[in-house]
C-alpha positions as CSV (number, residue, x, y, z in Angstrom):
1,X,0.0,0.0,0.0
2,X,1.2,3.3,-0.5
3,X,3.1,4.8,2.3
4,X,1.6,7.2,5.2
5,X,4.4,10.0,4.8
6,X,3.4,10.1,0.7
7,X,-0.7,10.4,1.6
8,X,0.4,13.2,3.8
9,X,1.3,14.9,1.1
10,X,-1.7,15.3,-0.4
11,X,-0.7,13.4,-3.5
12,X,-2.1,10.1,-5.0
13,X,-0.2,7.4,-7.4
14,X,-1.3,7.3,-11.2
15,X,0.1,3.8,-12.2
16,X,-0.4,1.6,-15.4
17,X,1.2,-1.5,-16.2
18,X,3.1,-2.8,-19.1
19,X,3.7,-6.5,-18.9
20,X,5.7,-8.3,-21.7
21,X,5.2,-12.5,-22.1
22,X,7.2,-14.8,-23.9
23,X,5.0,-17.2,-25.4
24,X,5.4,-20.8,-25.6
25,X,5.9,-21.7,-29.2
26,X,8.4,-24.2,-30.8
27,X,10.1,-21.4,-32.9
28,X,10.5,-18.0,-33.0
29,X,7.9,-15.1,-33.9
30,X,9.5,-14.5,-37.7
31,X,11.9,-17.4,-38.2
32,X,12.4,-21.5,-38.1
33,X,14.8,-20.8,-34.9
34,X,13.8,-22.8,-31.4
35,X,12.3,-20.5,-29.5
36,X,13.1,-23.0,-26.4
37,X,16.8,-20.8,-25.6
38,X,16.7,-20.7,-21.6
39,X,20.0,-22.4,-20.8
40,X,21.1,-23.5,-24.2
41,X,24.8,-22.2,-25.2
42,X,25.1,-18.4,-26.4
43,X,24.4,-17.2,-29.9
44,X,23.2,-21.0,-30.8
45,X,19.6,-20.4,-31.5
46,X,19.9,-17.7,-34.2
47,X,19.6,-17.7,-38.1
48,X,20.0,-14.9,-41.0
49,X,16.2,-13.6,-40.5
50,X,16.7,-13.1,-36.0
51,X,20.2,-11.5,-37.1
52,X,18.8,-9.7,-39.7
53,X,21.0,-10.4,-42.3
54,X,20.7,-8.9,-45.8
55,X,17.9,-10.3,-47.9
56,X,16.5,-12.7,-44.9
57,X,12.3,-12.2,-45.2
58,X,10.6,-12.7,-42.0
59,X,7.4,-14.9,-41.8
60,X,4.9,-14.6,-39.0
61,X,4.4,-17.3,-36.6
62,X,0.4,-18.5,-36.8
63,X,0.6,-20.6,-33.6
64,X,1.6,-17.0,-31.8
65,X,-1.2,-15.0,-33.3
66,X,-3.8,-17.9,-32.0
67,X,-2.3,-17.4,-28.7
68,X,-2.5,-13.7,-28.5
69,X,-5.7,-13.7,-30.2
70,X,-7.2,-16.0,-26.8
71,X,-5.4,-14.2,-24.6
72,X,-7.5,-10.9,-25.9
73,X,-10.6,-13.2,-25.5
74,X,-9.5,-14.1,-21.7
75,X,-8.6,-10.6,-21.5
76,X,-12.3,-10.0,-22.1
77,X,-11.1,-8.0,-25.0
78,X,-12.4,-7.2,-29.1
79,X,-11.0,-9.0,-31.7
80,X,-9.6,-7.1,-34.4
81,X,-10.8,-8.2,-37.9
82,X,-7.6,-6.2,-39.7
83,X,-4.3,-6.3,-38.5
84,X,-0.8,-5.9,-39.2
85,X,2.8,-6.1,-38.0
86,X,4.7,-2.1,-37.7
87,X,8.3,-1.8,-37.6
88,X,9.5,0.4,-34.5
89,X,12.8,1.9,-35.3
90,X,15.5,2.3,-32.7
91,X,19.0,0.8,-31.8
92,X,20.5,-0.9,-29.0
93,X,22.7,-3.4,-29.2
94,X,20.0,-5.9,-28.3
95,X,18.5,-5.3,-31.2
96,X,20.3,-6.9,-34.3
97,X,18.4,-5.3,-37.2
98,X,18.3,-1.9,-35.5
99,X,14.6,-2.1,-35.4
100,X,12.0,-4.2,-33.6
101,X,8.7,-6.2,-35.5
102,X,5.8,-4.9,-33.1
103,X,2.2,-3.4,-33.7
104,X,1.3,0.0,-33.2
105,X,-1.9,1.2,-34.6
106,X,-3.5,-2.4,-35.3
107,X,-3.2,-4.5,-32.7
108,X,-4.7,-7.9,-32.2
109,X,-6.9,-6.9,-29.2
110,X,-8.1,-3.8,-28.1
111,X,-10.4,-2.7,-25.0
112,X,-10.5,-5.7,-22.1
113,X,-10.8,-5.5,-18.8
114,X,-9.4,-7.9,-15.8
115,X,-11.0,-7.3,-12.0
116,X,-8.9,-7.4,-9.1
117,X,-8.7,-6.2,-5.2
118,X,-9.6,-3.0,-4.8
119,X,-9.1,-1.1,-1.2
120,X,-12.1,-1.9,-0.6
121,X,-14.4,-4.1,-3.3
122,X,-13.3,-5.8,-6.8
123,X,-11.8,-3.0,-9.0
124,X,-11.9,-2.7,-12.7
125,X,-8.5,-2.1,-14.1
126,X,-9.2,-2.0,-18.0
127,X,-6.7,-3.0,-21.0
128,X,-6.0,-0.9,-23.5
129,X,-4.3,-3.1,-26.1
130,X,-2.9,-6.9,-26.3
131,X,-0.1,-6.9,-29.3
132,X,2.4,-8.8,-30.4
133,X,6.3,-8.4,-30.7
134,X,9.7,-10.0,-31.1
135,X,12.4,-10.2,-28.2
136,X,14.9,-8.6,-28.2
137,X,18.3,-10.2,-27.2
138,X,20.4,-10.6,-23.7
139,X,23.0,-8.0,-22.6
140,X,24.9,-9.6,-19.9
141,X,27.7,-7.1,-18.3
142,X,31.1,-8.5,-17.0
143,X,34.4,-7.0,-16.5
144,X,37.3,-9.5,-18.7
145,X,40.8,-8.7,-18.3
146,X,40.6,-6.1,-15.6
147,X,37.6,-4.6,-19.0
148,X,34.2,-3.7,-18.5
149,X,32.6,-5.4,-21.5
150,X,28.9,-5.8,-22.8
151,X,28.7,-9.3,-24.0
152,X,25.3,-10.1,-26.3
153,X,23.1,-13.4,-26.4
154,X,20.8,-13.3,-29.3
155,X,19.0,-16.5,-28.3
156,X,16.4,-14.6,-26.7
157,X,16.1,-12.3,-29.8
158,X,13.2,-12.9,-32.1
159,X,10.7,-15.0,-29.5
160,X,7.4,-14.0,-29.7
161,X,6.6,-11.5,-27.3
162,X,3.2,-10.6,-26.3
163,X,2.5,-7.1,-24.3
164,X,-0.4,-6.2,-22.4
165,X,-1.0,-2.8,-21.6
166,X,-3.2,-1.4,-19.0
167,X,-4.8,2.1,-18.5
168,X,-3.2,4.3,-15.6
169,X,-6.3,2.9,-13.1
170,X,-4.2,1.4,-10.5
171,X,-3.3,3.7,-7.6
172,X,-0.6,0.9,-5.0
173,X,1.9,-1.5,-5.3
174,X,-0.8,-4.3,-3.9
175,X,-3.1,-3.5,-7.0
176,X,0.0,-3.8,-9.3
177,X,0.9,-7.0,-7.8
178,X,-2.5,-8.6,-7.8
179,X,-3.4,-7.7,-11.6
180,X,0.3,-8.8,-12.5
181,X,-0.6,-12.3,-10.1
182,X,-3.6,-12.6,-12.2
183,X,-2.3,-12.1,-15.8
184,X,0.4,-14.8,-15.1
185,X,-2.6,-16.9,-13.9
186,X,-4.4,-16.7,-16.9
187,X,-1.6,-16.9,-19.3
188,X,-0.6,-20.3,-17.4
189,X,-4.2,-21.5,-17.5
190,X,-4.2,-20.4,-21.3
191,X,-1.1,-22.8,-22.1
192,X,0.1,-20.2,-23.7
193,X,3.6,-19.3,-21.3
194,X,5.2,-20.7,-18.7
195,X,5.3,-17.0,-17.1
196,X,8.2,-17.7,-15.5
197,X,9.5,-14.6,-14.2
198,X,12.9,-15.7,-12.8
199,X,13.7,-16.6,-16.3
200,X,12.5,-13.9,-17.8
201,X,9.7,-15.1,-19.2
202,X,7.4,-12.8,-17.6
203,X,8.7,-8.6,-17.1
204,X,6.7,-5.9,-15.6
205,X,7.2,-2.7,-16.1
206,X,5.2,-0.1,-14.3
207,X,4.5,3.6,-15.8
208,X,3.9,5.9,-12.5
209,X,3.5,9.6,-12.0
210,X,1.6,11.3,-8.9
211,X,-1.1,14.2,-8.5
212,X,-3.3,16.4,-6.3
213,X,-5.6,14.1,-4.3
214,X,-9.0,15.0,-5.8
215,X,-7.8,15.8,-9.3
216,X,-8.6,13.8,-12.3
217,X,-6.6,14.9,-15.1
218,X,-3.0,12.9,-15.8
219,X,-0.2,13.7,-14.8
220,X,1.7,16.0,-17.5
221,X,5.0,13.5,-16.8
222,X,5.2,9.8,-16.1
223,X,8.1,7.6,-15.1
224,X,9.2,3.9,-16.7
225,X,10.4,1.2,-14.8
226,X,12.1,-1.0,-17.0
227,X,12.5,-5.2,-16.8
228,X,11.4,-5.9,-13.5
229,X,11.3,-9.7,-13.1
230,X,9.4,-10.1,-9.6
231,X,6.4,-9.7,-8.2
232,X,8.5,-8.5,-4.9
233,X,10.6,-6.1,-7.0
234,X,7.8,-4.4,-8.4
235,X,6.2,-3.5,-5.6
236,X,9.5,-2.2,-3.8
237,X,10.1,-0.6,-6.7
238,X,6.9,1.2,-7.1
239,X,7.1,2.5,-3.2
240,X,10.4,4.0,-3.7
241,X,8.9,5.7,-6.7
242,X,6.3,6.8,-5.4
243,X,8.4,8.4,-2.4
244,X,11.1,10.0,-4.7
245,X,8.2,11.6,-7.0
246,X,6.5,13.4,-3.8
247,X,9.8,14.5,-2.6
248,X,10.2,16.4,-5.8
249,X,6.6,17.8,-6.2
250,X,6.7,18.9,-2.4
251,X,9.9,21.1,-4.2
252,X,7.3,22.6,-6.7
253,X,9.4,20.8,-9.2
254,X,8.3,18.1,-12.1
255,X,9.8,15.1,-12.2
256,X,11.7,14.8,-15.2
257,X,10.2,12.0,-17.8
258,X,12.2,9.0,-18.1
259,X,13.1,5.3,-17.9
260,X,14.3,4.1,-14.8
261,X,15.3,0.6,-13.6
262,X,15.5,-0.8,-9.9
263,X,18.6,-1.6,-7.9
264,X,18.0,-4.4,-5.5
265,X,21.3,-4.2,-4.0
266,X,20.8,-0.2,-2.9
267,X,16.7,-0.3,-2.6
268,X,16.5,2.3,-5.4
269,X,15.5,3.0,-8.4
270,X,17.8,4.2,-10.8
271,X,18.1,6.6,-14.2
272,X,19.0,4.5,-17.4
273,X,17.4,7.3,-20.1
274,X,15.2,9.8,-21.1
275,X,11.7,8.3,-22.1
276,X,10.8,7.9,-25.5
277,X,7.4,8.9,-27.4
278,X,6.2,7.2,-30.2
279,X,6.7,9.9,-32.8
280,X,10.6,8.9,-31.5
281,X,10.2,5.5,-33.0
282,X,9.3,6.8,-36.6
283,X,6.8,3.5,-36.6
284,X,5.8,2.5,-40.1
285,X,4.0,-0.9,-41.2
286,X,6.5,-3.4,-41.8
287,X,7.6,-3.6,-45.0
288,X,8.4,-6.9,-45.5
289,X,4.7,-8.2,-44.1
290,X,1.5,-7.8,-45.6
291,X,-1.4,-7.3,-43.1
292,X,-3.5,-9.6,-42.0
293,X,-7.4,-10.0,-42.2
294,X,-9.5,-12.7,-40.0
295,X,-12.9,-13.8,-40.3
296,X,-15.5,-13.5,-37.5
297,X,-15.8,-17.2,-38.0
298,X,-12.3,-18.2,-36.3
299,X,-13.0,-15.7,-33.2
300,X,-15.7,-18.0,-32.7
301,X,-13.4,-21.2,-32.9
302,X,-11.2,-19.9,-31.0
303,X,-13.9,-19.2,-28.2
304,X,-15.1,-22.9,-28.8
305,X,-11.0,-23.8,-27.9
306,X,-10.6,-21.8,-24.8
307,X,-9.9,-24.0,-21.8
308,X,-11.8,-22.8,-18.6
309,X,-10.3,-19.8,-17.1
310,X,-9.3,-19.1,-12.9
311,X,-12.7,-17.5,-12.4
312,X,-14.6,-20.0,-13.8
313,X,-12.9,-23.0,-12.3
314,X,-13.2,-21.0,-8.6
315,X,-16.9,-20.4,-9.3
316,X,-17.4,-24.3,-10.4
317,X,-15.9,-25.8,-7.6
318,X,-17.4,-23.4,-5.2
319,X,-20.7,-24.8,-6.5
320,X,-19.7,-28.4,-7.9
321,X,-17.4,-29.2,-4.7
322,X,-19.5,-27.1,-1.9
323,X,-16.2,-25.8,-0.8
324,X,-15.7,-22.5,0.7
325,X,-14.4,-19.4,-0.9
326,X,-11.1,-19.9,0.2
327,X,-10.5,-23.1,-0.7
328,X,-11.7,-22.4,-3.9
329,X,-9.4,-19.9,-4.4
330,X,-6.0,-21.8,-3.0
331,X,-6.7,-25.0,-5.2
332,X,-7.3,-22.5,-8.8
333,X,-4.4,-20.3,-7.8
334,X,-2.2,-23.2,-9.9
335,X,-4.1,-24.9,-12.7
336,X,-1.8,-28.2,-12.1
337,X,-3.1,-28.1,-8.4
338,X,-7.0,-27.7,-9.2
339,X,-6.4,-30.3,-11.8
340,X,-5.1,-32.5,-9.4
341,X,-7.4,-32.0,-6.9
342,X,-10.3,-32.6,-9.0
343,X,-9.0,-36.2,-9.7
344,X,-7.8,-37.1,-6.6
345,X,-11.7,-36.1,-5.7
346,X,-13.0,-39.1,-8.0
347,X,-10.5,-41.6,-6.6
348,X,-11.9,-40.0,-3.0
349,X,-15.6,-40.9,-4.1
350,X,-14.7,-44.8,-4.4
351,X,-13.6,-44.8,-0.4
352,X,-16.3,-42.6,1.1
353,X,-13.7,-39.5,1.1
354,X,-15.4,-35.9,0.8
355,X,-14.2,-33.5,-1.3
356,X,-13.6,-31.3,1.7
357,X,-11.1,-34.0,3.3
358,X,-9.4,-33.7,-0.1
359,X,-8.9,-30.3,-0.4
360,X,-7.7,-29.5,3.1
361,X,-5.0,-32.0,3.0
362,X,-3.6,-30.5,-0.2
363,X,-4.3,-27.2,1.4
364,X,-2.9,-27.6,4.8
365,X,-0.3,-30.4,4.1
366,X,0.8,-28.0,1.1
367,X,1.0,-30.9,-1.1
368,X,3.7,-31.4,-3.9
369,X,1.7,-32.0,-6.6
370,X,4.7,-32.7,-9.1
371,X,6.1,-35.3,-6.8
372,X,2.8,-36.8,-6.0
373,X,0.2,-39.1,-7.6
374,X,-3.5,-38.6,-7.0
375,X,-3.8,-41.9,-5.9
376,X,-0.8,-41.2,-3.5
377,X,-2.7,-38.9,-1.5
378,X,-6.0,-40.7,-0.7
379,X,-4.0,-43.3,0.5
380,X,-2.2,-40.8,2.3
381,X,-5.5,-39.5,3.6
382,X,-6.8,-43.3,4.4
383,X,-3.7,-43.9,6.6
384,X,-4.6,-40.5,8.3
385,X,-8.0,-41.2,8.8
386,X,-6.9,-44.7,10.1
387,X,-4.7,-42.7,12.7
388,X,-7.3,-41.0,14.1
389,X,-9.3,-43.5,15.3
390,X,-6.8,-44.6,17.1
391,X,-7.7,-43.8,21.2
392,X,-5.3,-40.9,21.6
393,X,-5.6,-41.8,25.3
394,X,-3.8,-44.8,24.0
395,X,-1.4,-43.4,21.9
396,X,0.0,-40.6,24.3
397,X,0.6,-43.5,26.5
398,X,2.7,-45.6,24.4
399,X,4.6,-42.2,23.0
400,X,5.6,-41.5,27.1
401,X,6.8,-44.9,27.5
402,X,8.7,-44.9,24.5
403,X,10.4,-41.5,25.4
404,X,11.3,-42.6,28.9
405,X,12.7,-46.1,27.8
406,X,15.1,-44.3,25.5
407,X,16.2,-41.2,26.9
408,X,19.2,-41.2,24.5
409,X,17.3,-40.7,21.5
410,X,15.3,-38.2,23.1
411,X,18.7,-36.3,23.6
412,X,20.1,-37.0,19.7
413,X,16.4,-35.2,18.8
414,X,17.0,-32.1,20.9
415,X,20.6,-31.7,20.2
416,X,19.0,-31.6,16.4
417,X,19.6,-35.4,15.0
418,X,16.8,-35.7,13.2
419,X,17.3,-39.2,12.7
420,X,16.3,-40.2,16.1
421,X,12.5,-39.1,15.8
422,X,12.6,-41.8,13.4
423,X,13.7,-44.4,15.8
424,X,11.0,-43.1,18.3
425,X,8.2,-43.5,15.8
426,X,9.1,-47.0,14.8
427,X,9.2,-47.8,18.7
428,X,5.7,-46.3,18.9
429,X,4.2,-48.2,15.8
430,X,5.8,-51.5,17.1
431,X,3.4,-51.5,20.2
432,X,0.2,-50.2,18.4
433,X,-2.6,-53.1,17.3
434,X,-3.5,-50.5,14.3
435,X,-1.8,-49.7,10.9
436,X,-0.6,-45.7,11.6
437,X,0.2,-42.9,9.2
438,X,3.9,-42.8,10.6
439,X,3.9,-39.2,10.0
440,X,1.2,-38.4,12.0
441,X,3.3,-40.5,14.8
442,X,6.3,-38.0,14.3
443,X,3.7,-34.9,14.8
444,X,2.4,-36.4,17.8
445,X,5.8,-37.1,19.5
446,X,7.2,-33.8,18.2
447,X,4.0,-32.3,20.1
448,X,4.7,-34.4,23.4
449,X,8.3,-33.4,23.2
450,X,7.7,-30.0,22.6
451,X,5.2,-29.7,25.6
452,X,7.7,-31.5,27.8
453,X,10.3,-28.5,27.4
454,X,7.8,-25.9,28.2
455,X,6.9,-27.4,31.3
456,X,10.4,-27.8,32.3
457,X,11.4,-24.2,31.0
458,X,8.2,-22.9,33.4
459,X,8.7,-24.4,36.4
């Protein structure tokens, strides 16, 4: 939330969000290269067309377009009939041709909306525009030979590269977060990206400028930050701007319109250069790509192909599962977790097992879903269930006599050998008539031990 010290001042954020997606595609957004580069060896992913070599023709990837073109319909966006690729004109070293293959005035999708948590209710943050784009390459800095060089990947360079971008309707670093969180929810659920923001996958880069509380007109300035690969990041990020921006009005100064990136080591964000307009990127339609029509026909097929969406699967098992709202919400936070939940629930039917009992053991155990079979866990849940009828009368009783039979282990367990909870449990299970989960056996003596201390440390 924003700080106390900034709403003092009498000033309010303005922020809107550009986020930029790799999509998951085989090859690249112009060219037969893999587009699957994380890890591979520098420079070994490239071809004439990503390097932009002399007489190399680019030629759109479909299976990219498809996925933009959902992701607009999730995005609760309109599908644009008439299309067509722009060439933005710039150079950086990342950039190979000295230009970048984007969209400007024709984008795929135009005018969605996503909902997320307000201050107080559900807040509509709407989207101005989903387009599509081509990576650019990896700058990685290093010092060789006592140098400081700029080495260049161009791996990464070409990928298809979808950006969403939101109107200035967010107003703290929890809102950003929380529309960021759901984009990469829906993207996953979609198929359509990994959103994997340590790898780059998935960069936000907030646009924020401040003004009178009260006021309605923009800001006449706003500030870039550039790249930001975590959810933590962004927000810190967006505070410190927030605080550096009021400390300037307070001056009756402007803040001075540019790009800025964030410095995790120093908690700050920092100038990289002044920001661009798009009159600066002297955008004309690519050249080299005719423009693209679709028919109203394959909106509708594509509808008919969409997978169901966060919101949907929360309201379904809500209603299908009678589970509460917050259990709804956990499980569809991962589509790999709701998926497993919902067939661990049809094993659960066969052995009298509620779908409640299911989804507060993946809740509350925090299941590993990758490592764990659906089958796994309702045998796990069996076992548990088995446990629990045992008299716990009984079981406390056993447990003591265990501990005071082998006061050594009981030693090697406080001095932090976590082996000898293991010998206690089998002890334990030895002298029980009942099949026990041995885990719950380990809690139970952990809980007995732990007791046992603070009696000691009171008295």
């Amino acid at each position: 939330m924003v700080r106390k010290d900034t709403k003092a001042m009498n000033w309010e954020p303005v922020i809107g969000l550009e986020v930029h997606i790799e999509l998951k595609t085989k090859s690249k957004m112009f060219c037969r290269c893999s587009a699957d580069y994380f890890g591979a060896e520098p420079n070994s992913h490239t071809c004439p067309i990503c390097l932009g070599l002399p007489g190399a023709l680019p030629k759109p990837n479909v299976e990219s377009i498809k996925f933009v073109q959902k992701l607009g319909l999730a995005l609760n966006c309109r599908i644009q009939l008439s299309s067509k690729f722009d060439r933005k004109n710039y150079f950086y070293p990342d950039l190979p041709k000295g230009f970048q293959i984007s969209q400007y005035d024709k984008p795929f999708s135009i005018n969605g909306h996503i909902e997320i948590k307000g201050q107080e209710n559900l807040k509509r943050i709407r989207i101005t525009r989903v387009h599509l784009e081509e990576d650019t390459g990896k700058l990685t800095h290093a010092t060789i030979n006592g140098r400081r060089v700029t080495l260049i990947d161009f791996n990464r360079s070409g990928v298809p590269l979808v950006e969403i971008v939101s109107e200035p309707e967010m107003s703290s670093s929890d809102e950003i977060k929380d529309y960021a969180q759901k984009l990469q929810q829906i993207v996953r659920y979609l198929g359509i990206s990994d959103a994997d923001m340590e790898k780059g996958s998935m960069r936000i880069e907030p646009n924020i400028s401040l003004r009178r509380v009260g006021e309605k007109a923009l800001p006449p300035y706003k500030i870039e930050l550039k790249n930001i690969n975590s959810f933590k990041f962004a927000q810190a990020a967006v505070e410190y701007e927030i605080e550096r921006q009021a400390k300037i009005l307070k001056s009756a100064k402007t803040p001075q319109q540019e790009t800025r990136g964030w410095n995790e080591i120093k908690k700050q964000t920092v100038s990289q250069r002044s920001k661009e307009l798009a009159h600066d990127y002297r955008y004309f339609p690519e050249p080299d790509l005719v423009p693209l029509s679709f028919k109203p026909q394959e909106s509708i097929k594509l509808k008919s192909e969409m997978p169901e969406l966060p919101h949907q699967k929360f309201k379904r098992l809500t209603l299908t599962y009678e589970l509460s709202q917050y259990d709804a919400q956990i499980l569809t936070r991962d589509i790999k977790v709701a998926e497993f939940f919902e067939e661990a629930v049809k094993i659960a039917k066969d052995h009298g097992l509620s779908p409640k009992e299911v989804a507060n053991k993946i809740i509350n155990k925090n299941i590993n879903v990758k490592n764990t079979l659906p089958a796994q866990l309702i045998k796990i849940l069996l076992e548990s269930k088995k446990t629990e009828e045992i008299d716990d009368n009984k079981l406390t009783a056993i447990i003591n006599s265990v501990l005071r039979e082998n006061p050594k282990a009981v030693s090697d367990f406080t001095k932090g050998k976590e082996t000898a909870i293991m010998f206690l449990a089998g002890q334990t299970l030895k002298r029980l008539k009942v099949k026990a989960d041995p885990r719950l056996v380990i809690e139970k003596i952990k809980n007995i031990l732990a007791s046992s201390r603070k009696r000691k440390i009171e008295s």
